[in-house]
C-alpha positions in Angstrom: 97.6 91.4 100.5 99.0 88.8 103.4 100.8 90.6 105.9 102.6 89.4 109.3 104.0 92.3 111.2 105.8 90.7 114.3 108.6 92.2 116.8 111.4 90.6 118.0 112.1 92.7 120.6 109.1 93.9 123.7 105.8 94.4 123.4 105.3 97.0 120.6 101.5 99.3 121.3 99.1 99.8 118.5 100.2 100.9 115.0 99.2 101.0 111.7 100.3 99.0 108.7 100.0 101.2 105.4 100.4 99.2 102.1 101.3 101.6 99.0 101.7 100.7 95.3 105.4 101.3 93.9 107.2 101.4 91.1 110.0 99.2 92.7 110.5 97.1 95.5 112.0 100.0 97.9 109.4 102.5 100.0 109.1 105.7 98.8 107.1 109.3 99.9 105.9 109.0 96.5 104.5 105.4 96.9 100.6 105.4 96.3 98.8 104.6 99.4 96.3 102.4 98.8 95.2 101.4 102.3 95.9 100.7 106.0 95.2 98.3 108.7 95.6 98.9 112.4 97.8 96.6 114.7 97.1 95.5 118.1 99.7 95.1 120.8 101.9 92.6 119.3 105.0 90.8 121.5 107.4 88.2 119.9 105.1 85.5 121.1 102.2 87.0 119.1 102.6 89.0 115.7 99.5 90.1 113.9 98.8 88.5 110.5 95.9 89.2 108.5 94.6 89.8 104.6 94.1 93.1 103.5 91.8 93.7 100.1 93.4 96.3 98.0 92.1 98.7 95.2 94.7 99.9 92.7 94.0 103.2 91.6 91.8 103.0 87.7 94.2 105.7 86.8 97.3 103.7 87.2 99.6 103.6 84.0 99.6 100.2 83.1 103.2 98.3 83.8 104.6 96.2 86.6 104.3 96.9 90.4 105.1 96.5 93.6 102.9 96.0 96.9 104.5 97.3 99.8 103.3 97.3 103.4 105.0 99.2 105.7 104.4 98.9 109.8 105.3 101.3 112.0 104.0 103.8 109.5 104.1 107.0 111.2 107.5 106.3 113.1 105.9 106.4 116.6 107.7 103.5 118.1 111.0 103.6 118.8 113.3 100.8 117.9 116.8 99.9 117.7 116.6 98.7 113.7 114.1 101.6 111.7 114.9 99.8 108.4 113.0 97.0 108.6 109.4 98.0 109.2 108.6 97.7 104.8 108.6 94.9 103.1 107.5 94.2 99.3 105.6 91.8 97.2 107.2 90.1 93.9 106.4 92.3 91.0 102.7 92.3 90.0 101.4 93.3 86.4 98.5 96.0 86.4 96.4 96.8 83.1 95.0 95.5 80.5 
């Protein structure tokens, strides 16, 4: 999964980036995690972007999905705007 996590405000410390499987574009406590990345120091003149290999679990009903990664995971920074740390990929088909 691409990912850009960026900051439009000051210099933002370390994080992770958790990505989760969902039923629906919205994050969820009940979202499957699937992995993490961790994020270095980032300011507005340098976000972070990489690619992150995924594994959906082999015991996932089959149907449509979302990928979501969400920075900021474990709400350690504190930031004027908490609602946009998640964003989600278009639907993605998983099974046979």
């Amino acid at each position: 999964m691409s990912n850009t996590v960026a900051t439009a405000g000051s210099a933002r410390p370390r994080r992770p980036v958790k990505f989760y499987l969902s039923a629906d574009a919205l994050f969820y406590g009940g979202d499957v995690l699937l992995g993490q990345r961790s994020v270095g120091a980032i300011t507005s003149a340098t976000p972070s972007s990489m690619t992150k290999s995924l594994t959906i679990p082999a015991t996932t009903v089959p149907g449509y999905y979302n990928l979501i990664a969400h920075a900021d995971a474990t709400n350690t920074n504190a930031e004027s705007n908490e609602t946009n740390n998640a964003g989600a990929s278009a639907a993605v088909s998983v099974g046979p």
